[in-house]
N, C-alpha and C positions, 0 to 999 in steps of 0.2 A: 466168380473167380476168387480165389485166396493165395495170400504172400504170407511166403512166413521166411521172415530175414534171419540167416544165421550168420555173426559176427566171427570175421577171422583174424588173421596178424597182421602187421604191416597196411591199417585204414584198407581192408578187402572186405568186402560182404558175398555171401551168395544168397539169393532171391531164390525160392522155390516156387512156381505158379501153378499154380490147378486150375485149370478151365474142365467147365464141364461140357461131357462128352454129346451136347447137344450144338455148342459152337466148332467143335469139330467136325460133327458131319455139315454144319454150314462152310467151313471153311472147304472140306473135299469137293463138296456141291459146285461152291464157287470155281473150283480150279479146272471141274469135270466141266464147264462151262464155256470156259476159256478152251477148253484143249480137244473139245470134242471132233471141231470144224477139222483138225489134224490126223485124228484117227482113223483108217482104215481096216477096216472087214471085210471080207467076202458075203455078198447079197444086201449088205447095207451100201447110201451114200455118204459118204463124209457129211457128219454133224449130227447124221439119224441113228447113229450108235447106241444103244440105250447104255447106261451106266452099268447096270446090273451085269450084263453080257462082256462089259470092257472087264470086269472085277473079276467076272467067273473064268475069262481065259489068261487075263496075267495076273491076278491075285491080284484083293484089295490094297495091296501095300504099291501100286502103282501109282497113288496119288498121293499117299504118304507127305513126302519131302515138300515140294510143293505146298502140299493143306500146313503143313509145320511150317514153314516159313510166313506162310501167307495170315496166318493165329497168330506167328510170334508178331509179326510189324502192328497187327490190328491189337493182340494186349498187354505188348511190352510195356507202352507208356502211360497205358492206364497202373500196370504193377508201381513203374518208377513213382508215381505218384502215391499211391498207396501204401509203400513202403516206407515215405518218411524221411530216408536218407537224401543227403546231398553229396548225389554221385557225380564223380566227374571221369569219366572214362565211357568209352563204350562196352557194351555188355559185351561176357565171353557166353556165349551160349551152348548150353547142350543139352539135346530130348532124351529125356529119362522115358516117357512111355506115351507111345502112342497107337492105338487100336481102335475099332471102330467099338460104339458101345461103352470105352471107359474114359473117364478124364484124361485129358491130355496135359502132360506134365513137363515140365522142362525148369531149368537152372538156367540164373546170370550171374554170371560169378565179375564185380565190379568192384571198383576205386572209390573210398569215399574222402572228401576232401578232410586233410588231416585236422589235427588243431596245432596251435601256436602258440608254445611258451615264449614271450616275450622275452627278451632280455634287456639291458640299455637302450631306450630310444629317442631319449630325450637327452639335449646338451650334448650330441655327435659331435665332434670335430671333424671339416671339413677342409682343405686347400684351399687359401684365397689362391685369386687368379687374377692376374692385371687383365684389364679390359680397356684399360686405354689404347688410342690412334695413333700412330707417329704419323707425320706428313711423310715420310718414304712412304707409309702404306697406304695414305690418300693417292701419292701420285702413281703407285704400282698399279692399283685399283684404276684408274682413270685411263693408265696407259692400255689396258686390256679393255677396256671400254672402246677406246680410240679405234686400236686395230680390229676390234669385231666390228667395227665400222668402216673400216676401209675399203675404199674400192680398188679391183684387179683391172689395169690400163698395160696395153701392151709398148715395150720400149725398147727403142734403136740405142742396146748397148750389149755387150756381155754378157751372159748370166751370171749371177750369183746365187750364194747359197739362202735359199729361201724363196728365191724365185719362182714360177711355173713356168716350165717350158710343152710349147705345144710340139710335138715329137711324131716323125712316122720313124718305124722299126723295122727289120728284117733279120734273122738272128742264124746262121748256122754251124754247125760241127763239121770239122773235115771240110766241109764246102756243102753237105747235103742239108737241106733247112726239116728245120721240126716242128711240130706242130703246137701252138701259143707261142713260136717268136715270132709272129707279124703282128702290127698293128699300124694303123695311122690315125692320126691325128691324137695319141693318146694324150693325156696333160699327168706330167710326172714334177710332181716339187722336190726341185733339188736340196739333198740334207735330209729328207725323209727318211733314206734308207726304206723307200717300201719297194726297191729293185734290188737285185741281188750283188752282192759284191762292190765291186767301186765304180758303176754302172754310172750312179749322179755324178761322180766327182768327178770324169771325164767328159762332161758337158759342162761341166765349168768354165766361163770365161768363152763360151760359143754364142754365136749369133744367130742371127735370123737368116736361114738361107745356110748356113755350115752343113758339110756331109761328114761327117766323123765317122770312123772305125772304132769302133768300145768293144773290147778286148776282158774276158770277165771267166770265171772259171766257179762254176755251179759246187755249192758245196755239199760235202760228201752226205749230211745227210737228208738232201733235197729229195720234197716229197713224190717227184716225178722219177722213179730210180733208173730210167733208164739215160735219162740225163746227169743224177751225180757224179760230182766228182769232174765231170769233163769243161775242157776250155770251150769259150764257144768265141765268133762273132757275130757283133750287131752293129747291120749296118743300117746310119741313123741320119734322120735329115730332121733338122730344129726349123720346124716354120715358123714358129715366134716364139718370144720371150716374155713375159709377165710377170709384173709385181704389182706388190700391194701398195695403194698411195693413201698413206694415213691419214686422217684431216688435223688439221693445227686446232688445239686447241684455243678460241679465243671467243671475247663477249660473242660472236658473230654465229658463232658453231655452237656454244652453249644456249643462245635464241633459238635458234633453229631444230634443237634436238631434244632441248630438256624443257622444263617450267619455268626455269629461270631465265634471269637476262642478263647475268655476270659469270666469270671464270668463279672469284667469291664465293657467291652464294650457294653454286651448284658446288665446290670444294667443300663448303660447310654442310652443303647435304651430303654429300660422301662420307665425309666423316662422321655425322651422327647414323647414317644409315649402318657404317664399318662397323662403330661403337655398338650398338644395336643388336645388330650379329655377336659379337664379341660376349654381350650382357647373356645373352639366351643360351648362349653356345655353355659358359662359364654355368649358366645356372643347373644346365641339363647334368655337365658333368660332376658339381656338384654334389645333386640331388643324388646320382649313381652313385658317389662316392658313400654320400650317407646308408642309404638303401643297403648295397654292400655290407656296411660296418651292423647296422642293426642283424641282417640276413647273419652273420655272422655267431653273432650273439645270440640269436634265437635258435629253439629247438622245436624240429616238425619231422613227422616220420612221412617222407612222400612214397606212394609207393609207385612203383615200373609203368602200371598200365594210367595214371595220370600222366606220366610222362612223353610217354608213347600218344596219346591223344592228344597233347599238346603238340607234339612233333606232327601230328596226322594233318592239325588246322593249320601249319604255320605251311606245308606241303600244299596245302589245297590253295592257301593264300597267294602261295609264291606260284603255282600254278596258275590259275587267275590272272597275275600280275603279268605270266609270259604271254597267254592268250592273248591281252591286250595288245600285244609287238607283234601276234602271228605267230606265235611261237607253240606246241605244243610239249607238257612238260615231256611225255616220252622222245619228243626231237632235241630238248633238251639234254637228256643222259644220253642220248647218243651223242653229241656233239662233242659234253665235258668227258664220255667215257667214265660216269660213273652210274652206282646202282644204285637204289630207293636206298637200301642199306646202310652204304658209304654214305648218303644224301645224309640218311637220319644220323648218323652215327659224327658227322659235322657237324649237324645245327642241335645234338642232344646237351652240350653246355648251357647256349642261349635260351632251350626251351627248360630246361629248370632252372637257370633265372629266374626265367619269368614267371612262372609259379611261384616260386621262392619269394620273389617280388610284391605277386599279387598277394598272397595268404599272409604274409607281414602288414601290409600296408592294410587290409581288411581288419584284421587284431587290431592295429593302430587307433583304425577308424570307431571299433565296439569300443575299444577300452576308453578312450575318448569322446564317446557318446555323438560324432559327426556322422553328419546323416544330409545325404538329397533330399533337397525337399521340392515341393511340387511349383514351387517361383524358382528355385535355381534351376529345374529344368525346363519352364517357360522362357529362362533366362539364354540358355543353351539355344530354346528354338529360336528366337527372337533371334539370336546372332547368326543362328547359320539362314532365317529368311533375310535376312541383311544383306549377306554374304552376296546370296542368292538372285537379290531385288524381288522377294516374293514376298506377298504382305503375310503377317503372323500366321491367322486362321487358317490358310492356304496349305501351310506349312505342317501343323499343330494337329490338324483333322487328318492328318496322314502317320500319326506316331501312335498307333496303339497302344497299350496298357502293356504288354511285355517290353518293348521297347521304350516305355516313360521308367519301367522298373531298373530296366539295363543303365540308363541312363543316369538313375538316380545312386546306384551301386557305382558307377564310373565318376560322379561328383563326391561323391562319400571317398574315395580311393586319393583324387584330385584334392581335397581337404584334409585329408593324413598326410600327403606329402607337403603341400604349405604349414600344418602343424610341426612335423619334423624339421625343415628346414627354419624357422622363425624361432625352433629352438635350439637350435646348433649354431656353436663356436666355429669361428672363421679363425685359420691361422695359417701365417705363411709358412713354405713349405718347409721345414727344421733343416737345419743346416747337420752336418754326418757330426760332429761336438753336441750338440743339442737333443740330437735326435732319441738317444738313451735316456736322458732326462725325461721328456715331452712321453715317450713309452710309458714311461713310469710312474707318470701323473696319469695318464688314461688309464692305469691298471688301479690305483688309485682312486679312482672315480666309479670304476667299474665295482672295483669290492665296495666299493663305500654306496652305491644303490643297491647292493644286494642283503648290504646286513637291516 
């Protein structure tokens, strides 16, 4: 086999490949193999078709496609290799010649990851961010703690809003009933508005045992059309009422629920837990702020088909993710009513970010000379068999040589972002008098590492 890479505009290469025309007839063999069992003749059985005979009635080029496809997956990746380049795209393929007897030839026309003039990356200026607690936000935080803890107890009073009421239903037009207005025993929380119209607010203030008449008029563009627009009634009987009864916080419930044994000390873990969140939260956005200003600064020519392969994984990812719920992504675009297109054509910002992202922070990492090394990514396993309660070895004898590399390419990335931020100026956020100044000092700084 021979590559011979021609360099094009915009980081594109084409791969030219020669296979010679004896892995070819391997490849037709292989397919004629596969597809023989399928073939029918007259005086032969299925699978005893000789090759020769399949050729000589529909022409060699029956196997063709096939044997091409079947050559390109078997030495596409030996070419990528051979080539040299660091391609990041999928290949656009096209067979220039294929016949039996002569080399088999074909193009990859691919993305090769650009390069990266730096610009300022050092001494960014970033947004401080208060990350301190108030006690309102201890005791918000607690208060939602409390009520996901509360229990539903049924109660000899009124309803109100917030309550569950256990409901049977019967709903008609004119007098004639339709079909999804009965139910019984439904449990509808009043205030929810998850019935139509003013449905909950007329079981306000009802009891256990009430037969109410609710009086409601379906709007015009309700998805059953043969019902918009029209008044209807439902006739409704409340067999009970329920609320939620929230626990008092005191030493007594903070025993019983947390690690601690006071309101105190479980308040002071609220708070540094809040703080905590606060810190991470601040640091992440930070870090984006700076990434941003650098990205900014810097010059890289990305071309289309990286970006589209960027869009393809974040697809397959977000794919993946709905599997897990049951979801399949084509039941998804039916759902949202949109198309792979519209999909991509969403998420095409975020996916060159993130390039943009990574290919800065890589520069960062060479120009800077940080590097994974083979303890930081011991380091990595160690914490995720912690994680895990799996002893080291266990852990370690499972991470191959491409994934100790990935790993150590993700620690090198992870250490250009701690260098950038340990060199960046923190400052609060300029007030609209100041802000022109503060501009002008950064433009300042800017020309002043360029000369």
């Amino acid at each position: 086999m021979s590559v011979t890479v021609e360099n094009l505009e915009h980081n594109m290469a084409k791969l030219t490949i020669e296979v010679p025309a004896e892995e070819l007839e391997t490849s037709i063999q292989r397919v004629y193999q596969r597809q023989k069992n399928r073939i029918s003749v007259p005086g032969f059985r299925k699978g005893k078709v000789p090759r020769q005979l399949v050729e000589k009635m529909y022409g060699p080029e029956i196997f063709y496609e096939d044997a091409g496809n079947d050559l390109i997956q078997r030495v596409y990746p030996k070419a990528y290799d051979e080539s040299g380049l660091d391609i990041v795209s999928s290949p656009d393929v096209e067979i220039v010649q294929i016949e039996k007897g002569k080399p088999f030839i074909f193009t990859a026309q691919v993305a090769v990851k650009p390069a990266v003039e730096l610009g300022k990356y050092k001494g960014i200026t970033v947004t401080k961010i208060d990350t301190s607690v108030s006690d309102e936000e201890v005791e918000e935080d607690i208060k939602k703690t409390l009520e996901r803890n509360a229990r539903t107890v049924t109660v000899d009073r009124p309803a109100e809003n917030g309550d569950t009421v256990d409901i049977d239903f019967d709903g008609s037009i004119d007098g004639d009933h339709f079909e999804g207005g009965k139910a019984e025993g439904h449990k509808l929380v009043l205030g929810s508005h998850s019935f139509i119209d003013t449905f909950e607010d007329q079981l306000v203030g009802k009891k256990a045992g009430d037969e109410v008449d609710v009086h409601v008029t379906f709007p015009e563009n309700y998805q059953e059309k043969s019902l918009a627009g029209k008044a209807a009634l439902f006739e409704v009987k409340v067999n009970a009422v329920e609320a939620k009864e929230v626990p008092e916080l005191d030493d007594e419930y903070v025993e019983d629920t947390t690690e601690f044994k006071t309101v105190d000390e479980y308040k002071a873990d609220v708070k540094s837990r809040l703080e905590k969140s606060k810190e991470n939260s601040a640091k992440r956005t930070k870090e984006d702020e700076a990434i941003e200003k650098i990205i900014k600064d810097a010059k890289m020519d990305i071309p289309d088909a990286m970006v589209d392969f960027q869009m393809n994984q974040m697809i397959n990812d977000y794919a993946r993710s709905l599997a897990q719920s049951g979801i399949s992504f084509s039941d998804y675009m039916k759902y949202t009513g949109e198309t792979v297109d519209s999909f991509k054509e969403r998420i095409k910002p975020d996916a060159l970010s993130r390039i943009q992202s990574s290919l800065v922070l890589e520069a960062i990492a060479k120009e800077e000379g940080l590097e994974g090394t083979d303890e930081d990514v011991d380091a990595k396993i160690k914490e995720a068999a912690e994680a895990n309660k799996m002893e080291f070895d266990d852990v370690a004898k499972t991470v191959d040589d491409d994934q100790r590399k990935s790993l150590k390419e993700q620690i090198a990335i992870e250490k250009a972002v701690d260098f950038i931020m340990e060199n960046a100026k923190e400052r609060a956020k300029p007030k609209k008098k100041a802000k022109a100044a503060e501009e002008g000092e950064e433009a300042a700084d800017k020309n002043g590492a360029q000369v």
